[in-house]
Each structure stands twice: as C-alpha cells, then as structure tokens.
LUMDO-546039 format. One record per residue (C-alpha): residue in one letter; x, y, z. Coordinates in Angstrom, 2 decimals, always signed. Example, Ala and Ser with C-alpha at 12.3 -4.5 7.8 and 13.67 -1.06 7.14 Angstrom:
('A',(+12.30,-4.50,+7.80))
('S',(+13.67,-1.06,+7.14))
END
This chain:
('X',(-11.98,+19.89,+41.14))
('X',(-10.87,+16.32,+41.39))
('X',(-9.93,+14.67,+37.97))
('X',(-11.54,+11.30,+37.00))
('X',(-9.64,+7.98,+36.03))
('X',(-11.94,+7.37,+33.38))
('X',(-10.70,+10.36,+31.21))
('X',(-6.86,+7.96,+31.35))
('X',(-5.06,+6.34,+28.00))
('X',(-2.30,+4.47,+27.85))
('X',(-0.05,+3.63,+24.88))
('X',(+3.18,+2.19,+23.91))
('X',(+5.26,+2.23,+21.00))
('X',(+9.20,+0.36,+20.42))
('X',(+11.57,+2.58,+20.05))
('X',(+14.29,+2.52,+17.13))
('X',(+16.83,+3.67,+19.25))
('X',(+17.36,+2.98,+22.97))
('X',(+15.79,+5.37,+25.19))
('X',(+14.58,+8.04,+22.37))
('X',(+10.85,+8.52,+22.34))
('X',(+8.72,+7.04,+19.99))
('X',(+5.28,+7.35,+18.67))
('X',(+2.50,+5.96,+19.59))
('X',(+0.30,+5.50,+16.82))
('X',(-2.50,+2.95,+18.27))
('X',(-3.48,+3.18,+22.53))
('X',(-4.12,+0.43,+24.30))
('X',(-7.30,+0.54,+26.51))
('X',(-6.15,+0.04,+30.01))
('X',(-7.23,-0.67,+33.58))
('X',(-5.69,+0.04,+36.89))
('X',(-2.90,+1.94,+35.47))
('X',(+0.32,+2.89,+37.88))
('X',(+3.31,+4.95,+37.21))
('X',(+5.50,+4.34,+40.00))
('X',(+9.14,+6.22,+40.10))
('X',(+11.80,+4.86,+42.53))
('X',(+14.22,+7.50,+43.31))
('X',(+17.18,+6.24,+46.23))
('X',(+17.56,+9.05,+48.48))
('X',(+21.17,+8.98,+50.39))
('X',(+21.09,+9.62,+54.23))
('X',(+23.50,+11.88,+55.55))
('X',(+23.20,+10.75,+59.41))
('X',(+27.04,+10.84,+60.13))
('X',(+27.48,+12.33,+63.96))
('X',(+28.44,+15.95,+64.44))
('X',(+27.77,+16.21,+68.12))
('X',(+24.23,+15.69,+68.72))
('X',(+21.26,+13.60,+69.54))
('X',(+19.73,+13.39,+65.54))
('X',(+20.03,+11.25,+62.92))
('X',(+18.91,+12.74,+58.80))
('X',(+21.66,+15.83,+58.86))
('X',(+20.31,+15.66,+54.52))
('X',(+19.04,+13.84,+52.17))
('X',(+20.72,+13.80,+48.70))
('X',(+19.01,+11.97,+45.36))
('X',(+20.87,+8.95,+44.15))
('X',(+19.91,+6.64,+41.27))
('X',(+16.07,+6.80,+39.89))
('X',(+14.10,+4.57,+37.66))
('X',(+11.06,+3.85,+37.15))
('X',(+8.21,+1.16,+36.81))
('X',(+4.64,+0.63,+34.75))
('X',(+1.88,-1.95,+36.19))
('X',(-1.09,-2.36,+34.10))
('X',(-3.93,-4.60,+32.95))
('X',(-5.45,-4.95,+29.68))
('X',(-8.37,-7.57,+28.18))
('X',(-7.06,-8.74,+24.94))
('X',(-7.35,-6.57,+21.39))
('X',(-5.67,-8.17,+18.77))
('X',(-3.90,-4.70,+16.88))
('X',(-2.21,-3.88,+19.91))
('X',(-1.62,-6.90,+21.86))
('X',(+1.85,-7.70,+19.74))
('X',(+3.11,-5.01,+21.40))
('X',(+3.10,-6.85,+24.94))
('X',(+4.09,-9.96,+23.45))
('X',(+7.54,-8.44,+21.45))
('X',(+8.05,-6.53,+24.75))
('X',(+8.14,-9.90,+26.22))
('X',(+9.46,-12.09,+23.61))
('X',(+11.54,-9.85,+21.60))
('X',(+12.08,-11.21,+17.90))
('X',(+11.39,-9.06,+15.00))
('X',(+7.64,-9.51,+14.02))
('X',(+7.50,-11.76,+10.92))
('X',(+4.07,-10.94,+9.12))
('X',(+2.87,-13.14,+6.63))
('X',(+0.73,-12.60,+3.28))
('X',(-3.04,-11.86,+3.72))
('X',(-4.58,-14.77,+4.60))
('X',(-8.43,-15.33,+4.44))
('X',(-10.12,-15.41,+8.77))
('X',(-13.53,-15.96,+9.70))
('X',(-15.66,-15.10,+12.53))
('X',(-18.21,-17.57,+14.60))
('X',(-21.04,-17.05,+11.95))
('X',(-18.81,-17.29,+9.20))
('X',(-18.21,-14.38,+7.46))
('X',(-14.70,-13.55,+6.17))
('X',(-12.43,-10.79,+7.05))
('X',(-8.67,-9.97,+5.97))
('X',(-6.20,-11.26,+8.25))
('X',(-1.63,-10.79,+8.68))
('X',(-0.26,-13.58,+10.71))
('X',(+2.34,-11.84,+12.69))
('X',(+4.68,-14.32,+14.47))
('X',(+6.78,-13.26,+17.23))
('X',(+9.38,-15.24,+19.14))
('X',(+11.94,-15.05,+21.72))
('X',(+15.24,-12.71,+20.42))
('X',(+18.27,-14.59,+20.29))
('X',(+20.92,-12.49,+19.21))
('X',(+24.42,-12.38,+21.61))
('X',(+25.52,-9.46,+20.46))
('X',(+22.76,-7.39,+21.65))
('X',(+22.07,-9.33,+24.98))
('X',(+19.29,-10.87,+23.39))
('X',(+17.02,-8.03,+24.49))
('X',(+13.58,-7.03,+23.41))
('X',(+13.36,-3.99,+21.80))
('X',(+12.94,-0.85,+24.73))
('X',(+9.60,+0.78,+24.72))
('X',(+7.71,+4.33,+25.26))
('X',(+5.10,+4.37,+27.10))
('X',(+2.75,+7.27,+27.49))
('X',(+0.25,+7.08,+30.51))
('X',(-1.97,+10.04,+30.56))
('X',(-3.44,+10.48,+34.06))
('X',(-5.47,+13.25,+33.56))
('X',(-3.54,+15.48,+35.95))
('X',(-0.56,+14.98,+33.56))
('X',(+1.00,+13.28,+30.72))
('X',(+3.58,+10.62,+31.67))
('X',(+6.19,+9.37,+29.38))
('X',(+8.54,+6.64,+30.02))
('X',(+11.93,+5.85,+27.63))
('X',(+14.10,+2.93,+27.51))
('X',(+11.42,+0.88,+29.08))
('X',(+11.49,-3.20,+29.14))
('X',(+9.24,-5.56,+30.31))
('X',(+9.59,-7.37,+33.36))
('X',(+6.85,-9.92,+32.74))
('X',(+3.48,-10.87,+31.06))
('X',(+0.66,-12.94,+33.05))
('X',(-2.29,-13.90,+30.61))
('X',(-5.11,-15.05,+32.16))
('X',(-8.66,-16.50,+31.23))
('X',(-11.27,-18.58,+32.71))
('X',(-14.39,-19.67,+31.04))
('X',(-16.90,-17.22,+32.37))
('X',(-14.89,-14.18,+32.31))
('X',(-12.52,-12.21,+29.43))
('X',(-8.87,-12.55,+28.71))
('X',(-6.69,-10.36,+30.20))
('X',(-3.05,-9.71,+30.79))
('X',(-1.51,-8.06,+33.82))
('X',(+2.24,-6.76,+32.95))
('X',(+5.10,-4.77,+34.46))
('X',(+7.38,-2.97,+32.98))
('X',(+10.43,-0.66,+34.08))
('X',(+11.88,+2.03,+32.50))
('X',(+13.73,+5.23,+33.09))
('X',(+12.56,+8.08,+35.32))
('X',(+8.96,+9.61,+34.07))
('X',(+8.84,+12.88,+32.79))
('X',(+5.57,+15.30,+32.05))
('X',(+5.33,+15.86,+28.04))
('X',(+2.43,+17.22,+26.18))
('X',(-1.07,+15.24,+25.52))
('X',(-1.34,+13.48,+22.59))
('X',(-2.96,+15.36,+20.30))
('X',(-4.61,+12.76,+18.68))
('X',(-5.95,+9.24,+20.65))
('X',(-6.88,+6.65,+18.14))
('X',(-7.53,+3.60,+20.58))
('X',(-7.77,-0.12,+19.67))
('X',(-11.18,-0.66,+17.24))
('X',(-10.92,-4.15,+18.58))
('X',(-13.48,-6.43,+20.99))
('X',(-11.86,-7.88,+23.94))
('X',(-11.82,-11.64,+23.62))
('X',(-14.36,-13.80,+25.71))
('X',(-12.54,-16.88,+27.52))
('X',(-15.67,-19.06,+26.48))
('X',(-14.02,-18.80,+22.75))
('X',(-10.70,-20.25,+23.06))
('X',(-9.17,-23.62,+22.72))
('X',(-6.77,-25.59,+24.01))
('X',(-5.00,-28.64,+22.08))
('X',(-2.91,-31.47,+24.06))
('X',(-0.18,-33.11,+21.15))
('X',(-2.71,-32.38,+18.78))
('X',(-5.92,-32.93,+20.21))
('X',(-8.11,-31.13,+21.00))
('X',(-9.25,-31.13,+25.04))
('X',(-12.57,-29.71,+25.96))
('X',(-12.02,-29.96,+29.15))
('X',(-9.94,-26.87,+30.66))
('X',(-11.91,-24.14,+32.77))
('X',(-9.41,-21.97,+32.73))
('X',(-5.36,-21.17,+32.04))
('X',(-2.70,-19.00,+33.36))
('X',(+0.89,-18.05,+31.38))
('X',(+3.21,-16.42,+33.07))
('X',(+6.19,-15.16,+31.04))
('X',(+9.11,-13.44,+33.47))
('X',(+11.90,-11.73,+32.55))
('X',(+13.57,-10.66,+35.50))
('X',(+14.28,-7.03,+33.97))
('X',(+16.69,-4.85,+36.43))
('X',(+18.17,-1.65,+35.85))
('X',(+21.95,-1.61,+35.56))
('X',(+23.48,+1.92,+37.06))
('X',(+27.00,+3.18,+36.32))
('X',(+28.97,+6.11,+37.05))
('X',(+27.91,+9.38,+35.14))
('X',(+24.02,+9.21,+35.05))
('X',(+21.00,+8.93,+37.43))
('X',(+19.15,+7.11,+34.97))
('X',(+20.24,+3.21,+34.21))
('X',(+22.60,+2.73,+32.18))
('X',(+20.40,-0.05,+30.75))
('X',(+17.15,-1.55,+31.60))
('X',(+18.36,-5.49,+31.40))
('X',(+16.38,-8.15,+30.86))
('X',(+17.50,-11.57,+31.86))
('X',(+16.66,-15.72,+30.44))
('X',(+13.19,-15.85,+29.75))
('X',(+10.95,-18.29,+31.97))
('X',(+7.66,-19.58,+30.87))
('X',(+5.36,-21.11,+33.75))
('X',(+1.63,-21.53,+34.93))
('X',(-1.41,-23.17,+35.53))
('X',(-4.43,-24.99,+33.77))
('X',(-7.35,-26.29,+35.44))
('X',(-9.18,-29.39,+33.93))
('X',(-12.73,-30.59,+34.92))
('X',(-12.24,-34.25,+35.62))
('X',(-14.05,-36.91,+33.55))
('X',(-12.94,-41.16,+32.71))
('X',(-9.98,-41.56,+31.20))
('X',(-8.29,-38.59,+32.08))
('X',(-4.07,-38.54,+31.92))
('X',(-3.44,-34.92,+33.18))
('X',(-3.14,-36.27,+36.79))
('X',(-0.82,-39.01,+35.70))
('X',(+1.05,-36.81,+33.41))
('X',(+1.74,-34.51,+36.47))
('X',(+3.98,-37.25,+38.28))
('X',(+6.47,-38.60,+35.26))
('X',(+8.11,-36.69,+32.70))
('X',(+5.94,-36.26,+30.57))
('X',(+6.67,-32.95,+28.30))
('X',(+3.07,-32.40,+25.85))
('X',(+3.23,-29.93,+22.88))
('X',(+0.22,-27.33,+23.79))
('X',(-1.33,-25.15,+21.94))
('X',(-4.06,-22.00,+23.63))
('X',(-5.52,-20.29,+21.27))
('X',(-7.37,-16.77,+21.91))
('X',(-9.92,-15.74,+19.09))
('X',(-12.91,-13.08,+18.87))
('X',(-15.66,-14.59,+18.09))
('X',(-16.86,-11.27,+15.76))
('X',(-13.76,-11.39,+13.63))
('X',(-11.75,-14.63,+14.14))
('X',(-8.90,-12.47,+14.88))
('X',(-6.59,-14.51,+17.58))
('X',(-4.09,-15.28,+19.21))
('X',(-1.88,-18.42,+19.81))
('X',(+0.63,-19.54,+22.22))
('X',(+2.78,-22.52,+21.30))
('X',(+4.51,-24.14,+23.70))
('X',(+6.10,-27.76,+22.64))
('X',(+7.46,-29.41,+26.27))
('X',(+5.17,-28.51,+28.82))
('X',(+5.80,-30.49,+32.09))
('X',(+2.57,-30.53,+34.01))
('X',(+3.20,-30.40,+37.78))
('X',(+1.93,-30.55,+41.13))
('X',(-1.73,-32.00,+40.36))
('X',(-4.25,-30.99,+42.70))
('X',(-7.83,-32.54,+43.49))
('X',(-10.12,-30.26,+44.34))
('X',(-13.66,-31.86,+45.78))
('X',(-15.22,-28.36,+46.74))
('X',(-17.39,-28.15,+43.63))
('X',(-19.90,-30.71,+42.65))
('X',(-18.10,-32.39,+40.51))
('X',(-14.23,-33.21,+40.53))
('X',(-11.36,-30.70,+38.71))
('X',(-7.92,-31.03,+38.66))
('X',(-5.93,-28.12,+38.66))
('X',(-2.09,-28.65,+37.44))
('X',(+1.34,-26.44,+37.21))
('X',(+3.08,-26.46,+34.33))
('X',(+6.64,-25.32,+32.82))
('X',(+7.29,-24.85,+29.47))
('X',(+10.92,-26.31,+29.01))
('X',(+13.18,-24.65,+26.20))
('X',(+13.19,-26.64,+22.87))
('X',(+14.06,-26.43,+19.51))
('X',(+10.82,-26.56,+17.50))
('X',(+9.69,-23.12,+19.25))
('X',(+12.76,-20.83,+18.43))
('X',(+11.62,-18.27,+15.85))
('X',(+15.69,-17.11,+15.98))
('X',(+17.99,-19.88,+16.66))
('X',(+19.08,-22.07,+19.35))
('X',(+16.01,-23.06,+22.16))
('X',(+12.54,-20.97,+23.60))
('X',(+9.68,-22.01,+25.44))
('X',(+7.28,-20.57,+23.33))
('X',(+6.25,-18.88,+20.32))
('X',(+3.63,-16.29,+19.29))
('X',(+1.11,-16.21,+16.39))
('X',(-1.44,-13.42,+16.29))
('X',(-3.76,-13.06,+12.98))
('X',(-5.06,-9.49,+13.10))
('X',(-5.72,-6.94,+10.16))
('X',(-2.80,-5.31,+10.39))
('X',(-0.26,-5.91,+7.31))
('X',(+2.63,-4.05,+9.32))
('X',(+4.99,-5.16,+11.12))
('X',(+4.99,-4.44,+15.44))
END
C-alpha cells in the first residue's frame, strides 16, 4: 500500500552541542519536503587488460541536504531565522499585542541578529532536523542553513523556502508525541512596509533572500564533514511598487541612495509578527513594467552591512524582531 505525503511532519530543534541530537519540542508545518543525501562514490576504472571501464565502486565522503517550504507561524519561525542569522535570541519582558479588532494578547519580543563571534567562526548554532516521511523517520545532525527566501505578495500568504545541509540522514524512531505550531499562517494583505520612516502603501509584493553559502568541510578520519561551514552573510531581493505621482523608488534605483526599511509580517487574529530591519538598502535595477493596466515598478535591492543593525558587534545587514507568546528563548 502506497503511503501518503499528507501523514509528513517536520521539525527542528538547535542543538547544544555540535552534531548531538536535539529535541524537538514544537513541528513546523511543512510543504514539499526533501531529504536529499549526497554520497561521492569513487570509480575504480584503472585498465587491467580489457575493453570496460567501473572495475568498483567504493563510498567516499557523504552529506546531506534539507529543502523545504513553510507559510509563516510565529512560535516556530525563530527557528529559521537563528538558523540563518545566528545570535543568541534576546527575549524581552511581556509586552501587551493586539490583533486587527483589537483585543489584547500576551506577547515576548524575541530579537535575533547576525552572530559575530571570531572565535567560533561566527556560526549559527547547528540544527536537528527530523523529517518524518511516512515510510521512515529521518534525522539530520550538525545541520546549518544554507539560505532563507521569504516571500509575500498581496493576494497570497507568506512563505519561506530554505535549504539546509547537514550530515548524512539516518532512520530513528517516530516521535512519540507531535505537538505542531497552534499558529495561523500570516496573510500578505496584513503587512507593512516603511521607507526612512514612512510608511509606503504602495508595495505589491517583497522578496528577502538571506544566503549563507554553507559547505561541508571534509578531513581525513570521517565520512561525515568535519564541519558544516557557513560563510559572510548576504542579504538581497526584490520589492515591487505600483506606480503613482511623485514616486522616488525609480530615481532612488540609479544614485546611491541607501533607505532604512522596515517589512513587517503580523497575523491579523493575534498581532503576533514579525519584522525585518534592514538600515542601507540600495534599490537597484528599476524596471517598468506596462503589461498591467496601470504602471508598477519592480526594483532590486541589497541590504549593505551597517552599524545600527548589529545585534553583536561590528556590521549586519539586518536584524530580526518577532513578538510571539513564547517567553523562552529559541
């Protein structure tokens, strides 16, 4: 009897030591899921005296990589974002958050930031993740992410596509327990979007894409990387604006011209959200488009590394808030 996608978690948890196994104590609902494991095989086809090639084929290094996507649930989401960023989750004191109709509800302000610590390669913390595929239960150690694309448009939901890679996946039991995310998934039509401070009402839609460039590094002695490396962060995308008079965005686009941005993410049942800010965006590459009935611009951007959005020391291209009811720390 085939098995059915539909019965599949996924979960991930940082782990207090690199590459042992931790908990996961809240899944993340998930969509297109896929566990891919990279194992070099080493071709034996030296010549001994006949017409063939592939005499053997012996196993050389392995690792591993995880490509999801996930809408937006603010008590799991810091998870991605100190995967990508990688400083220690600073939660604040309750703090009072209210929903579209304006009722109240408990809220932690969790701010994460990039890591900036030399003596640890400025790495994120490594992850578990456990993908359960029905068939079996697939756990990946000493996983890091590679990068982090959020994405949202007016008419549709947030969502995040991500890739992480990790050491080889082994089969452990199910959880016995699978307490998902009690969260909604954030509608696009809810967020906002301030330019140095003010607000713009004109953005359909936003990508962020924050790359790592993780790569394994393999040494003598193990099959397994030695480490799962990730390298300088880079923070890039695109906005598209609907044009009306008056509008800079196309101007900004051809000087420098580096604008303090602010996207913020919120449920409109809880007011639970969460905010990129990004001080020196460089908008680039403006585009026209006539194909609609009225005129949009759509723009690149990079986020160039400044001091106002370090969270530890010295220079990032962004920071992280996300106000959630969770009083722990990710």
């Amino acid at each position: 009897m085939p098995f059915m996608t539909a019965n599949s978690y996924f979960g991930l948890a940082p782990e207090a030591t690199y590459g042992e196994a931790a908990s996961v104590s809240t899944f993340t609902p998930i969509d297109s899921p896929k566990i891919t494991t990279d194992l070099t095989w080493l071709d034996d086809s030296a010549f001994r005296g006949s017409p063939t090639m592939h005499y053997d084929q012996v196993p050389g290094v392995v690792k591993a990589t995880f490509d999801g996507k996930a809408y937006l649930f603010s008590d799991v989401y810091p998870n991605l974002l100190r995967a990508a960023l990688g400083s220690a989750d600073e939660v604040s004191a309750s703090v009072p958050v209210y929903n579209n109709a304006g009722a109240s509800f408990t809220g932690y302000q969790h701010t994460i930031g990039l890591a900036n610590d030399p003596a640890t390669g400025s790495q994120a913390p490594s992850y578990t993740i456990i993908n359960d595929s029905v068939d079996n239960t697939y756990q990946i150690v000493a996983a890091r992410l590679v990068d982090l694309t959020v994405s949202f448009s007016a008419d549709a939901a947030v969502e995040s596509t991500f890739s992480f890679t990790g050491n080889a996946a082994s089969v452990v039991s199910s959880a016995s327990v699978v307490n998902e995310s009690t969260q909604h998934l954030v509608p696009s039509w809810n967020c906002s979007a301030s330019f140095n401070g003010a607000s713009v009402a004109v953005v359909e839609s936003v990508e962020i894409a924050i790359k790592r460039n993780t790569a394994p590094i393999h040494t003598l002695g193990q099959q397994n990387p030695y480490s799962n490396f990730q390298g300088p962060i880079s923070v890039e995308g695109k906005f598209s604006f609907v044009v009306e008079a008056g509008e800079n965005f196309y101007a900004s686009a051809l000087t420098r011209d580096q604008q303090s941005i602010i996207v913020q993410l919120t449920d409109p049942e809880t007011g639970y959200n969460v905010q990129f800010g990004m001080d020196a965006v460089q908008l680039e590459a403006p585009v026209i488009d006539q194909s609609k009935a009225y005129i949009a611009l759509t723009s690149n951007f990079v986020a160039v590394a400044n001091t106002s959005d370090q969270v530890d020391g010295g220079y990032s291209p962004i920071y992280t808030i996300t106000t959630n009811g969770v009083s722990t720390a990710y």
